[in-house]
Z-matrix of the N, CA and C atoms (Angstrom, degrees):
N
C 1 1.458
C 2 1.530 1 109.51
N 3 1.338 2 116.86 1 135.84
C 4 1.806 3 121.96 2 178.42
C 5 1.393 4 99.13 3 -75.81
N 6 1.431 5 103.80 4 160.19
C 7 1.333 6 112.27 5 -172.39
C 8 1.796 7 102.18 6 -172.87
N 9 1.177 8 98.80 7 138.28
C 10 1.850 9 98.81 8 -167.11
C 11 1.294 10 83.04 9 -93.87
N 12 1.731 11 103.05 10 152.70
C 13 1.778 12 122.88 11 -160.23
C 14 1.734 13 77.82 12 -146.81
N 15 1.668 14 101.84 13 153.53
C 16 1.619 15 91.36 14 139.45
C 17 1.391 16 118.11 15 -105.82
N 18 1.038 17 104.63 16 -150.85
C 19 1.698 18 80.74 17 -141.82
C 20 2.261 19 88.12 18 -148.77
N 21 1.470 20 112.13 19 115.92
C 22 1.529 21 112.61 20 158.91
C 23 1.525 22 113.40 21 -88.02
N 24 1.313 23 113.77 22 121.05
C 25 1.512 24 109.74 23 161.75
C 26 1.589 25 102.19 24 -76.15
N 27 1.388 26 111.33 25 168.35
C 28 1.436 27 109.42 26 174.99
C 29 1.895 28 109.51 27 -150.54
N 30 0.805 29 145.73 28 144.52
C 31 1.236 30 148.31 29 142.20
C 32 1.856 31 124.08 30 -39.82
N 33 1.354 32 87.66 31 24.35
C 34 2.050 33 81.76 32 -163.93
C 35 1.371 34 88.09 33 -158.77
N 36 1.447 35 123.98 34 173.09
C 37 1.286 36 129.04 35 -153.49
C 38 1.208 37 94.66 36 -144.77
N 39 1.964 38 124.56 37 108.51
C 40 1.454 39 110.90 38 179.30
C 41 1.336 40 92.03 39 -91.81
N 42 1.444 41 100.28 40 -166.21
C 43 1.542 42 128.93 41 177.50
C 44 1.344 43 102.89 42 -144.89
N 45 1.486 44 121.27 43 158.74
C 46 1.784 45 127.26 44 -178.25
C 47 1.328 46 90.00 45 -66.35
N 48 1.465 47 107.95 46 147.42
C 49 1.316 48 141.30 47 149.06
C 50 1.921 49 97.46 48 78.40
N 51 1.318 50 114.19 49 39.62
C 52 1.232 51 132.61 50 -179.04
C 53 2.138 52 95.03 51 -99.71
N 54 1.286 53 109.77 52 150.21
C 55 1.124 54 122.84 53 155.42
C 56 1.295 55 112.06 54 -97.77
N 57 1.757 56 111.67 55 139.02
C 58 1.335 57 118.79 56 178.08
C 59 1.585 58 103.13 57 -134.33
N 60 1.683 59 116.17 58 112.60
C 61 1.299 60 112.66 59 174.74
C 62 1.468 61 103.25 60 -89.21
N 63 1.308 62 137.56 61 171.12
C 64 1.649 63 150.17 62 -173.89
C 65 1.235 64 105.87 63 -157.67
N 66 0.784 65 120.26 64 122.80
C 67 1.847 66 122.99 65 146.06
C 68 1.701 67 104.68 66 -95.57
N 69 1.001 68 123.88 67 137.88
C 70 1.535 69 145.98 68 177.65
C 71 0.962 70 141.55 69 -119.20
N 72 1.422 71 128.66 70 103.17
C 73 1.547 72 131.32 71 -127.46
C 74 1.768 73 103.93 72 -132.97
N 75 1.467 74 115.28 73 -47.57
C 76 1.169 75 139.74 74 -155.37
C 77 1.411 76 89.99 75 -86.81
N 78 1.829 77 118.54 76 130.45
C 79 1.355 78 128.74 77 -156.37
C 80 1.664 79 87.76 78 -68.51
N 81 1.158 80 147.62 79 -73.87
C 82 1.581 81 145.81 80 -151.10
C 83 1.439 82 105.68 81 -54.60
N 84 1.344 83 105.52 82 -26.03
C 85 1.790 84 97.28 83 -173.47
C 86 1.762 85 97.45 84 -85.51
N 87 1.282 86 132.70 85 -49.51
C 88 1.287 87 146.12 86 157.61
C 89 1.294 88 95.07 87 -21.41
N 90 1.123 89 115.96 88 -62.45
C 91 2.224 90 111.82 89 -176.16
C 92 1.467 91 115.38 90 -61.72
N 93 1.561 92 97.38 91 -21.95
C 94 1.651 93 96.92 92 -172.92
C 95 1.392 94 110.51 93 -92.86
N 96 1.530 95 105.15 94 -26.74
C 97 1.834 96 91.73 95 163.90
C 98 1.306 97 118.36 96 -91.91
N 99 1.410 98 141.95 97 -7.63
C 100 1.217 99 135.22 98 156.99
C 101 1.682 100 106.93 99 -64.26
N 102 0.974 101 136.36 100 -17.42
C 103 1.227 102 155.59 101 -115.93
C 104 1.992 103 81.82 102 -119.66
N 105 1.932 104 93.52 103 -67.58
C 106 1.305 105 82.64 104 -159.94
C 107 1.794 106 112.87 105 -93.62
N 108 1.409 107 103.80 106 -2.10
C 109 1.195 108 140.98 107 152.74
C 110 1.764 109 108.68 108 -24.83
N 111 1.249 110 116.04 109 -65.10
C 112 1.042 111 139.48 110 -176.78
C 113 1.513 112 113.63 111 -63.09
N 114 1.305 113 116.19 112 -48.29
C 115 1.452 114 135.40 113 -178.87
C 116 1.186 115 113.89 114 -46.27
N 117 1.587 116 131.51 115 172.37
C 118 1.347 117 131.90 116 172.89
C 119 1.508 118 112.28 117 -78.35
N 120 1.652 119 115.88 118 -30.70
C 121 1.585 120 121.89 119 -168.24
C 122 1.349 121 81.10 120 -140.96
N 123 1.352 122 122.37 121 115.15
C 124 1.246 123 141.35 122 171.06
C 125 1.891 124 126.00 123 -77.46
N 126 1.131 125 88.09 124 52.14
C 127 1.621 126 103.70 125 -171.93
C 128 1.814 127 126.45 126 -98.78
N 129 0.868 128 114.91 127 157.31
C 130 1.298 129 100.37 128 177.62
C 131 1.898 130 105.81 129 -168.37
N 132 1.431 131 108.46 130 151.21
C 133 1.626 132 96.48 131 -171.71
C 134 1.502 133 123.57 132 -96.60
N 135 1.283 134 106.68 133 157.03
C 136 1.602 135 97.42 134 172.14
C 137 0.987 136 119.42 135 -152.77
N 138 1.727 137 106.80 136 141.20
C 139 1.507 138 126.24 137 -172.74
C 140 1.924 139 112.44 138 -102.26
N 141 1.301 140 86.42 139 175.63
C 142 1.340 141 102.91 140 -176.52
C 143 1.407 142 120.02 141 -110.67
N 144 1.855 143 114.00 142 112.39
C 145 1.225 144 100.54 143 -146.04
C 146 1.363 145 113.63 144 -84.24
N 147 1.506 146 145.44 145 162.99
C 148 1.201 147 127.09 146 -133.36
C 149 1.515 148 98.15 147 -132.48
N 150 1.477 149 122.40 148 -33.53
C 151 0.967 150 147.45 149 157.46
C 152 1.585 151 140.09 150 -120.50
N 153 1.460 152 132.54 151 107.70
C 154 1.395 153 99.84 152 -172.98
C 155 2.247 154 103.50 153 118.33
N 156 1.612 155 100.08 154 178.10
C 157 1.186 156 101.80 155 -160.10
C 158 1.532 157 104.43 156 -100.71
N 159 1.830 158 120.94 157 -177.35
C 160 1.523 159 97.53 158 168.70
C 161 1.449 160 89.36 159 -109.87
N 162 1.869 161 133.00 160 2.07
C 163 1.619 162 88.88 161 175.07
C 164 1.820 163 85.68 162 -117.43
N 165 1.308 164 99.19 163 162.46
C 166 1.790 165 117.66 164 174.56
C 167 1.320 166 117.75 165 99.55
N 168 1.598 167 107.67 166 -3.02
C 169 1.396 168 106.74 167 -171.07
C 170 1.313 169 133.20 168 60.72
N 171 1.412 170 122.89 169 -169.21
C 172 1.397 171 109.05 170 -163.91
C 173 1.095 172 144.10 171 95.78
N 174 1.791 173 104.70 172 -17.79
C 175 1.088 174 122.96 173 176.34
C 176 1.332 175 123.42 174 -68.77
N 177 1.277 176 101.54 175 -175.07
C 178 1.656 177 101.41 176 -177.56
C 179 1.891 178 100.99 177 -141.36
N 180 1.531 179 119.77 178 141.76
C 181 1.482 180 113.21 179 -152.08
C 182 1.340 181 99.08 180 -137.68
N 183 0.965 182 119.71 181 167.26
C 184 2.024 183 153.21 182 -153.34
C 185 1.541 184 69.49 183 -116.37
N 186 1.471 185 78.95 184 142.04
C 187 1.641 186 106.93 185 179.55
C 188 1.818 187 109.90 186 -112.90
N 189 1.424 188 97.53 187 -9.08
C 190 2.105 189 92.20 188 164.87
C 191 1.515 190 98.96 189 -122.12
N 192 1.251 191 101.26 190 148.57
C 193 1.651 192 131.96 191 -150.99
C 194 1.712 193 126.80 192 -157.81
N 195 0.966 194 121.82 193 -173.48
C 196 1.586 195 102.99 194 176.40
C 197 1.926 196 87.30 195 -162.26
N 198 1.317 197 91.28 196 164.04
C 199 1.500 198 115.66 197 178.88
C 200 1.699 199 118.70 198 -80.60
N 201 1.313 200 122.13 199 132.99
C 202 1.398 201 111.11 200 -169.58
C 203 1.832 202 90.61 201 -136.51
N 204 1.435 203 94.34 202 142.53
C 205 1.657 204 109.19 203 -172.77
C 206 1.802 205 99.44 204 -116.48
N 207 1.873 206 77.86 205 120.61
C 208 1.732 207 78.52 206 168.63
C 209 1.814 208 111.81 207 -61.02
N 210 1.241 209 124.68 208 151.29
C 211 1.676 210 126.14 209 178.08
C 212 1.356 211 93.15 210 -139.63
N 213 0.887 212 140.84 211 -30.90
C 214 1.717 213 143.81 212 164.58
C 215 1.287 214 115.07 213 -139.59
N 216 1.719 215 103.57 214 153.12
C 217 1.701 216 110.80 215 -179.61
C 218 1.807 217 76.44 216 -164.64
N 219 1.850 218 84.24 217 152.53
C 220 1.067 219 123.88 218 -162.16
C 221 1.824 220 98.84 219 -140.12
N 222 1.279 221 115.74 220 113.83
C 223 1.778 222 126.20 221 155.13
C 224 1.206 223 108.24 222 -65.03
N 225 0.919 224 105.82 223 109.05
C 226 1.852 225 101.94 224 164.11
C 227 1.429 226 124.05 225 -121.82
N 228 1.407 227 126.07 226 25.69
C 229 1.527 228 132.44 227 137.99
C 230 1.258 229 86.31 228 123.75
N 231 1.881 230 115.41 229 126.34
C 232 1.617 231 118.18 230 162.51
C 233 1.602 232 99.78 231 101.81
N 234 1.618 233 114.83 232 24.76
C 235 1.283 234 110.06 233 -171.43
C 236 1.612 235 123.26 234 42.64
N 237 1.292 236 99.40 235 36.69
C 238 1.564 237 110.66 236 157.78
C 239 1.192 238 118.71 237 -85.89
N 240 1.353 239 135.87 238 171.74
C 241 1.697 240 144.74 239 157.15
C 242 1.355 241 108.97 240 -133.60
N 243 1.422 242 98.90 241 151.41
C 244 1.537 243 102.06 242 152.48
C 245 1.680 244 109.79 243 -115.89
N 246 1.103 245 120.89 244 137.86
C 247 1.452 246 103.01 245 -173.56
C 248 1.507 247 109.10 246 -138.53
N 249 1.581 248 123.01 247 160.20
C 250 1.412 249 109.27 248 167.42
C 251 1.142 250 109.86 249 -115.52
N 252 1.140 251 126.58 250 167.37
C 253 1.512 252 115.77 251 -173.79
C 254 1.906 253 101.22 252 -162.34
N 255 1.374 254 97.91 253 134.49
C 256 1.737 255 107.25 254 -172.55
C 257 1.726 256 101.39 255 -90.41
N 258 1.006 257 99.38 256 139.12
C 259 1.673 258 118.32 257 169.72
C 260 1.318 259 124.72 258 -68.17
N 261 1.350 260 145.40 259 128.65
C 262 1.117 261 125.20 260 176.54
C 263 1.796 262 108.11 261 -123.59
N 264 1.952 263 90.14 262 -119.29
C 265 1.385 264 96.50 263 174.04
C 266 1.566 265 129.43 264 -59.03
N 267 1.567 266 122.41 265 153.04
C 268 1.406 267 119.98 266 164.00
C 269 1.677 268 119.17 267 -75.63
N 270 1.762 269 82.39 268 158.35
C 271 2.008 270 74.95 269 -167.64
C 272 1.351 271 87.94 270 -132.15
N 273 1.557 272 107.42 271 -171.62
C 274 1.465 273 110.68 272 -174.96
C 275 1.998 274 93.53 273 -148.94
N 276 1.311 275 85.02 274 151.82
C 277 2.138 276 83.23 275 -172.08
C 278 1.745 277 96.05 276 -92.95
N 279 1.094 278 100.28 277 124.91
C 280 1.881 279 84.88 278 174.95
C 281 1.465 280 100.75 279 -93.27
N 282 1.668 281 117.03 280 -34.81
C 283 1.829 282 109.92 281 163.76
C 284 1.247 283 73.94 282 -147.87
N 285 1.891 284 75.80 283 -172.19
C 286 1.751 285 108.02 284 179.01
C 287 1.845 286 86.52 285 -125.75
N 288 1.686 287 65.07 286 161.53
C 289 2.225 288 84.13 287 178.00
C 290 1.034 289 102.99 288 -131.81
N 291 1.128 290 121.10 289 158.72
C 292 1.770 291 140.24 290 177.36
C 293 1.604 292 108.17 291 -26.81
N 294 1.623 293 110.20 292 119.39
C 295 1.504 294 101.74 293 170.73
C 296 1.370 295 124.98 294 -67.46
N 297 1.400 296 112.75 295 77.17
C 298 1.573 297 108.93 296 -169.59
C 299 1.751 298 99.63 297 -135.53
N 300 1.282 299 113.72 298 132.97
C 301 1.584 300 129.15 299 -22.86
C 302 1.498 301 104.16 300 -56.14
N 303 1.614 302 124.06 301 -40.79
C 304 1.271 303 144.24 302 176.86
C 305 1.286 304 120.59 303 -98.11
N 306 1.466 305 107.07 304 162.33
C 307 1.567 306 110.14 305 -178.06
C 308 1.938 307 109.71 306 -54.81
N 309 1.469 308 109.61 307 152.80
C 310 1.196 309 104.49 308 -179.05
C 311 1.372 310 93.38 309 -156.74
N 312 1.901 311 120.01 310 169.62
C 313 1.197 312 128.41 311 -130.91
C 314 1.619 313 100.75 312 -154.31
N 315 1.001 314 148.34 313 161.55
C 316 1.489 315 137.62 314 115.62
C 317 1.441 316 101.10 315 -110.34
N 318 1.325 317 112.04 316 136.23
C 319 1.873 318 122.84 317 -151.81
C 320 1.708 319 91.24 318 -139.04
N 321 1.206 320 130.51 319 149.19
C 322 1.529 321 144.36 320 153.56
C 323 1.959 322 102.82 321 -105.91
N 324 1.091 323 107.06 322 138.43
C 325 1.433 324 133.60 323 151.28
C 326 1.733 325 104.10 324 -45.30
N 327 1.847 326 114.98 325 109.17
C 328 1.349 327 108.53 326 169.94
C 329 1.228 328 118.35 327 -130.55
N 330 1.563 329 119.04 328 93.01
C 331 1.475 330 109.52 329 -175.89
C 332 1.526 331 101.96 330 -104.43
N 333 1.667 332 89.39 331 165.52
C 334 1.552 333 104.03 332 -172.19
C 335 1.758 334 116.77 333 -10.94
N 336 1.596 335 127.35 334 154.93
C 337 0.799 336 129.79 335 -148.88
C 338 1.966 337 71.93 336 -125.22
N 339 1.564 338 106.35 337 -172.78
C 340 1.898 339 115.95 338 162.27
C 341 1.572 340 103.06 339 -89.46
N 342 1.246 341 90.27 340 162.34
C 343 1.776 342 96.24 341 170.03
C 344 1.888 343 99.18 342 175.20
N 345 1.472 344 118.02 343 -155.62
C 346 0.938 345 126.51 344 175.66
C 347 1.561 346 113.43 345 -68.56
N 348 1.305 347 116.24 346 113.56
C 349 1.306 348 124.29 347 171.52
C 350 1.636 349 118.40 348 -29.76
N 351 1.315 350 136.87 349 133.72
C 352 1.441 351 139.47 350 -173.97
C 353 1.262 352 99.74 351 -108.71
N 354 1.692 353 123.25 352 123.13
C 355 1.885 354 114.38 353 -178.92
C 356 2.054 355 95.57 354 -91.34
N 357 0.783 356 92.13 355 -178.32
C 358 1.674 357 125.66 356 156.92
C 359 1.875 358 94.68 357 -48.95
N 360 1.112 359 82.92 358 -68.96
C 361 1.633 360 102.18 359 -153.69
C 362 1.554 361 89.04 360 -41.87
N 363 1.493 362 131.61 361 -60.36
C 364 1.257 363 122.53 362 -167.45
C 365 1.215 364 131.64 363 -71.28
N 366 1.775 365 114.11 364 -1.90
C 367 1.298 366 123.07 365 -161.03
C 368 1.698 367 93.75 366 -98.83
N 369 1.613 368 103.49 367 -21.48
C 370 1.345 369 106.37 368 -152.32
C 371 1.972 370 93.51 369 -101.39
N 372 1.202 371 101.68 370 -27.91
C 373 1.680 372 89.59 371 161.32
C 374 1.916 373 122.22 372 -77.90
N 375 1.127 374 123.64 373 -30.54
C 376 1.377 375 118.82 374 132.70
C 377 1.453 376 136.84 375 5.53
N 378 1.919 377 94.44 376 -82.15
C 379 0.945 378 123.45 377 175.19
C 380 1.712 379 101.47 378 -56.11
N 381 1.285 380 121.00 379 -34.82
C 382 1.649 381 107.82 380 -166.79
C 383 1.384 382 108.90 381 -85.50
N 384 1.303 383 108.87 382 -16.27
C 385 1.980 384 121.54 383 172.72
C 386 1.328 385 98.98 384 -67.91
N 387 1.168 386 129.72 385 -43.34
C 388 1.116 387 135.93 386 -166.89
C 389 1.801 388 121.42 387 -77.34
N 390 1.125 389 121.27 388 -44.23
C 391 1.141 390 147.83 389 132.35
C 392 1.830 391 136.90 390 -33.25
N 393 1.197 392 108.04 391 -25.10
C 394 1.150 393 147.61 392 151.59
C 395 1.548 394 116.05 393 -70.52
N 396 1.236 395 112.58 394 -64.23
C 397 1.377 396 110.94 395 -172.72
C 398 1.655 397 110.19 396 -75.59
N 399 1.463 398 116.51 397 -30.73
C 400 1.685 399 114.76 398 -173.74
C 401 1.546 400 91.40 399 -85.28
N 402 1.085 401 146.89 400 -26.14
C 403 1.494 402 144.53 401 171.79
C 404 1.829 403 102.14 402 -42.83
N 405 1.239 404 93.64 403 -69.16
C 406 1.777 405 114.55 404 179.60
C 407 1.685 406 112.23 405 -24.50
N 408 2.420 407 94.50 406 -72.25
C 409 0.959 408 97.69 407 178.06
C 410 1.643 409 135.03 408 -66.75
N 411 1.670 410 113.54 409 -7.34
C 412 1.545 411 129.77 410 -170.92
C 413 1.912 412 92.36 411 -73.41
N 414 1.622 413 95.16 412 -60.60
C 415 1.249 414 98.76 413 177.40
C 416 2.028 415 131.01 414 -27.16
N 417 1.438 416 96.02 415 -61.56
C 418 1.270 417 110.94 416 -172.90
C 419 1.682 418 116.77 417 -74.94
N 420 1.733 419 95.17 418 -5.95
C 421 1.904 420 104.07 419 166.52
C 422 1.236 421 105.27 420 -105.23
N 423 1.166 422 123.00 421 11.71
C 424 1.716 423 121.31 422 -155.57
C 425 1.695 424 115.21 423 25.85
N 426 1.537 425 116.82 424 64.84
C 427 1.152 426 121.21 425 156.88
C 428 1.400 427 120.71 426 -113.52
N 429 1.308 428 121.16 427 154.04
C 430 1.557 429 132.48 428 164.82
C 431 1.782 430 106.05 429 -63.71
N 432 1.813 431 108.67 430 134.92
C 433 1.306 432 108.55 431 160.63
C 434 1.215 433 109.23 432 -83.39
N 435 1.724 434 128.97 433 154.92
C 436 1.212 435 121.99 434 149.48
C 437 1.478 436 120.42 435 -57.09
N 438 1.146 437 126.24 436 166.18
C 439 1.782 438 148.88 437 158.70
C 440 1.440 439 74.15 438 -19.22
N 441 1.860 440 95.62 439 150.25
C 442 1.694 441 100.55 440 140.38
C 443 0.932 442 121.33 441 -92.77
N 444 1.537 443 126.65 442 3.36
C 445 1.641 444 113.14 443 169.30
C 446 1.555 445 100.78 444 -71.32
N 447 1.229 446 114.86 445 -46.60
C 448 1.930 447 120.59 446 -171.69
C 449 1.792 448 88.84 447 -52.86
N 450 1.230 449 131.32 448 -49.90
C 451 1.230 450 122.14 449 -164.57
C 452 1.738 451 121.97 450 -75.07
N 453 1.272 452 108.36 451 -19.02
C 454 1.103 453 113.66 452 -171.58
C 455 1.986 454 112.83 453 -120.94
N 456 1.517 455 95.25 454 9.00
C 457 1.401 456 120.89 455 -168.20
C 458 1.934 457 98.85 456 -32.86
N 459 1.289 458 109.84 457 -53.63
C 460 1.411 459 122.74 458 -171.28
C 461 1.705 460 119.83 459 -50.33
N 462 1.411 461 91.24 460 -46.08
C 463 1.602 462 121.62 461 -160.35
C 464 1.687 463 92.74 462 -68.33
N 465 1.218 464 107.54 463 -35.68
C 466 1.791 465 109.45 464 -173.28
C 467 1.044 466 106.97 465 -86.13
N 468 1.398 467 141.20 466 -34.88
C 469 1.679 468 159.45 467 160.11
C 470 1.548 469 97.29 468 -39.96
N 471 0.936 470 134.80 469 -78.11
C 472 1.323 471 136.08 470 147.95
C 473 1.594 472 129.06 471 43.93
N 474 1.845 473 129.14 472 111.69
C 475 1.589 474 99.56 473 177.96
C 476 1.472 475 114.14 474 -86.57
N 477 1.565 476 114.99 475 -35.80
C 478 1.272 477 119.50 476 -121.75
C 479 1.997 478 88.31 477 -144.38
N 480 1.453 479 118.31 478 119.48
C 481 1.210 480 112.19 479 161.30
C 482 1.716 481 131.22 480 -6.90
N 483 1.522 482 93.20 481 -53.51
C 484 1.955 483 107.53 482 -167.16
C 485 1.916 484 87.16 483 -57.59
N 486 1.854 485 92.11 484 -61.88
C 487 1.901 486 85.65 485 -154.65
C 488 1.559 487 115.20 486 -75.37
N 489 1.799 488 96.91 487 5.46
C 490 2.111 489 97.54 488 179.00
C 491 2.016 490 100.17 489 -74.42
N 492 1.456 491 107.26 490 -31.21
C 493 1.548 492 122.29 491 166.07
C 494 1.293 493 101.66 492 -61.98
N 495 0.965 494 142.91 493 -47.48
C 496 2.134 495 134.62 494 -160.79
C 497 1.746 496 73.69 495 -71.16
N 498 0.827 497 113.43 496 -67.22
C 499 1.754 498 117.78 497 -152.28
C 500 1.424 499 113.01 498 -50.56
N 501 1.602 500 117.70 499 -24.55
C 502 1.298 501 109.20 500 -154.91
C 503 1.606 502 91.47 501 -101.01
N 504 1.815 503 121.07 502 -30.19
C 505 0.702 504 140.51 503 -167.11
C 506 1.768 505 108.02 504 -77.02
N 507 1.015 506 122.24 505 -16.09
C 508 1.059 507 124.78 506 166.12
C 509 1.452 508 141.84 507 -104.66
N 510 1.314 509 83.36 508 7.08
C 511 1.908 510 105.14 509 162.57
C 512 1.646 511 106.19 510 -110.88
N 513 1.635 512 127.20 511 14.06
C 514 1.173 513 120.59 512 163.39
C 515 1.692 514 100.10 513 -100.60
N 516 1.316 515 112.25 514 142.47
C 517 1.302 516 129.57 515 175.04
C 518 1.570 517 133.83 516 -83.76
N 519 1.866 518 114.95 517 46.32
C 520 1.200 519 165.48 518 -135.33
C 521 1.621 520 93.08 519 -107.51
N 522 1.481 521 103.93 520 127.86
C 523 1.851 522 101.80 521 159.63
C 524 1.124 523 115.65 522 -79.16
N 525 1.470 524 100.48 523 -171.43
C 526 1.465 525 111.99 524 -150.92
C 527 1.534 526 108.81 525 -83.30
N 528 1.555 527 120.53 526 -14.09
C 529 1.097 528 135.86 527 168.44
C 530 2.033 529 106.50 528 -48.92
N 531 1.330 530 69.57 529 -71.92
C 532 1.285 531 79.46 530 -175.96
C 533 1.353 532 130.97 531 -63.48
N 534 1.658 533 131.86 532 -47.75
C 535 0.975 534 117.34 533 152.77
C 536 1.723 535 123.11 534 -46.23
N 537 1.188 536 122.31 535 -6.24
C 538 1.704 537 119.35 536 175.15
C 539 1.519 538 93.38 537 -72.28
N 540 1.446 539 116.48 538 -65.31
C 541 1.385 540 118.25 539 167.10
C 542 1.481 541 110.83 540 -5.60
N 543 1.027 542 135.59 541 -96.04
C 544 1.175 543 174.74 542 -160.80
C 545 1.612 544 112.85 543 -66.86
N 546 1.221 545 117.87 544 -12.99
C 547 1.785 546 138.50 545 144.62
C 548 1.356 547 117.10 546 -91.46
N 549 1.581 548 114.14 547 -44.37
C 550 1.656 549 114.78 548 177.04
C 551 2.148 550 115.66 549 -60.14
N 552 1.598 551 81.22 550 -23.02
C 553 1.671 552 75.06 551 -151.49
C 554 1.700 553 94.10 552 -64.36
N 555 1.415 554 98.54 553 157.06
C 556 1.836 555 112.13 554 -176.58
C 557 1.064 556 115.97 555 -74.07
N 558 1.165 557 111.49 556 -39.93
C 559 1.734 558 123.33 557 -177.15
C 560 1.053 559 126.29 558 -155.16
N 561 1.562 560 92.58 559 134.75
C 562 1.909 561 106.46 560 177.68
C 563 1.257 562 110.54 561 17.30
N 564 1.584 563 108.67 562 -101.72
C 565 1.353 564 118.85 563 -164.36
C 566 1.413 565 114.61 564 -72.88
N 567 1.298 566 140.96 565 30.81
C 568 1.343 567 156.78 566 -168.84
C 569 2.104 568 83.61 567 -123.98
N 570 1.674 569 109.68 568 -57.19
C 571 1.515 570 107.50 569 -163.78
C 572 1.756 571 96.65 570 -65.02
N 573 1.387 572 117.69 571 -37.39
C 574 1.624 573 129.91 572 -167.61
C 575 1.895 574 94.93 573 -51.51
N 576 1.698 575 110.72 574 -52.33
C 577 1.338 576 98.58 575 179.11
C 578 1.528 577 121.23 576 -78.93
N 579 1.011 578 113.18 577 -40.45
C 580 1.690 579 112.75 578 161.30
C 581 1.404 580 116.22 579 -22.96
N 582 1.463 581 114.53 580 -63.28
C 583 1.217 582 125.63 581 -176.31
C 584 1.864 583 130.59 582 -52.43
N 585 1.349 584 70.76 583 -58.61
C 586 1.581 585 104.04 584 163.85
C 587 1.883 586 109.30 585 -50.35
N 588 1.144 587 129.96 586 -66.61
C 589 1.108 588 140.95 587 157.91
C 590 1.651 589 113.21 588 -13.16
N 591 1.685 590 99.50 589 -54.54
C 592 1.414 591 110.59 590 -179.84
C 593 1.205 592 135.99 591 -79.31
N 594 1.286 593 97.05 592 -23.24
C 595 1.459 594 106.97 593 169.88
C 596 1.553 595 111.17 594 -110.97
N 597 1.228 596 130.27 595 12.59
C 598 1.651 597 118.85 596 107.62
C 599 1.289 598 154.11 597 -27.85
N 600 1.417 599 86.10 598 -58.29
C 601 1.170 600 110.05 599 171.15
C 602 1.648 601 122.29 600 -46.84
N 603 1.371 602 88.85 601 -56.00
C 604 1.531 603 112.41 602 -179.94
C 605 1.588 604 120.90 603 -52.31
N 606 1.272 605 88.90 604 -44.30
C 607 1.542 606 108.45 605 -174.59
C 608 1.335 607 107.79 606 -71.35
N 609 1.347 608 120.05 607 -62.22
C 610 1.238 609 126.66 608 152.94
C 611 2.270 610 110.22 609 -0.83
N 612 1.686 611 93.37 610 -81.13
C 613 1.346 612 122.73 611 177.72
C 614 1.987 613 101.26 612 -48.28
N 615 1.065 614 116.81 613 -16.50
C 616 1.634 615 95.90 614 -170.93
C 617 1.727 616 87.86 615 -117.74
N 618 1.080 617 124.08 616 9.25
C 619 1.178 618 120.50 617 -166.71
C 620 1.906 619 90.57 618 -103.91
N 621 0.954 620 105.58 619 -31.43
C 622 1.909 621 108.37 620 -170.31
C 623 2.024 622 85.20 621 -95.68
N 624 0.999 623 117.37 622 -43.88
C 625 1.544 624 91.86 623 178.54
C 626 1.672 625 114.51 624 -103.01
N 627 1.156 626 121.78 625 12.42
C 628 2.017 627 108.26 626 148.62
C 629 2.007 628 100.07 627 -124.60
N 630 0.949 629 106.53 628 109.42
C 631 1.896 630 81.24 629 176.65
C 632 1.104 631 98.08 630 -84.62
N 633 1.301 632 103.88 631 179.78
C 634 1.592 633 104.65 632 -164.81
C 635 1.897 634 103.56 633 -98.08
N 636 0.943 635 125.02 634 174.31
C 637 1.956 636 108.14 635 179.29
C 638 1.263 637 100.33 636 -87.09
């Protein structure tokens, strides 16, 4: 069902069940958390901006996004906040409306779509690409990894193939490109190659700056 949200653009690319701290300075965003402040469920959505800045507007925005819940806020003098706020579901922009006072949205609820089933088995070889590559980089700082249970703590917490991918995908250290990748994709095994893609990529990237002897 659509439903008008207002709406944070951001320079960064969350994923569900991501923490997002803010401090909030800029008078329209200040309206939008008093705004949602006020409300019964203090929520509001946010995209990834595609072109452009996050203060003065002007920008230009990614049309898939996810919902973020204020859980704490903090006044800190001049009708500022600092606030934290937990990530949840993905959304989708069906339009945008007049930035008045703040950006605003009419958005639908979009979770995973059908497609090719995702096993264990593939999430968990992943996991060994992945594992592989922070080994490399621990190596070349001479640091200790944690456990992979400590590392992958989330990924096992986990219900559902799509969000064992948000989880795993968000303990790789991936731009914002790419994590969009990896929010846009429709399904599971559509996000499994996205991901995958990225941490290629990556690997790729640590492979031209440590070679191996």
């Amino acid at each position: 069902m659509a439903r008008e949200l207002p709406m944070f653009p951001l320079e960064m690319t969350l994923l569900p069940d991501d923490d997002l701290p803010l401090r909030i300075f800029e008078p329209r965003y200040t309206q939008l958390v008093a705004d949602c402040l006020a409300a019964d469920d203090p929520v509001f959505g946010v995209v990834l901006i595609a072109a452009g800045r996050e203060v003065g507007g002007g920008d230009n925005r990614n049309d898939v996004g996810v919902l973020a819940r204020i859980v704490e806020h903090q006044v800190i003098g001049g009708g500022k906040y600092t606030l934290r706020c937990r990530v949840s579901e993905r959304i989708r922009v069906q339009r945008w409306l007049p930035d008045d006072p703040y950006p605003r949205a009419v958005v639908s609820d979009w979770p995973d779509e059908g497609g090719v089933e995702v096993s264990d088995e593939s999430i968990g070889e992943l996991e060994d690409r992945v594992v592989a590559l922070f080994e490399r980089l621990a190596a070349a700082r001479e640091m200790e990894l944690p456990p992979r249970d400590m590392l992958f703590a989330g990924v096992a917490l986990a219900d559902t193939p799509g969000e064992k991918l948000y989880a795993l995908a968000s303990r790789v250290p991936m731009g914002p490109a790419d994590r969009y990748a990896v929010l846009a994709a429709p399904t599971p095994d559509a996000r499994l190659h996205a991901l995958t893609d990225a941490i290629e990529t990556m690997a790729a990237m640590v492979d031209f700056q440590i070679p191996e002897d």
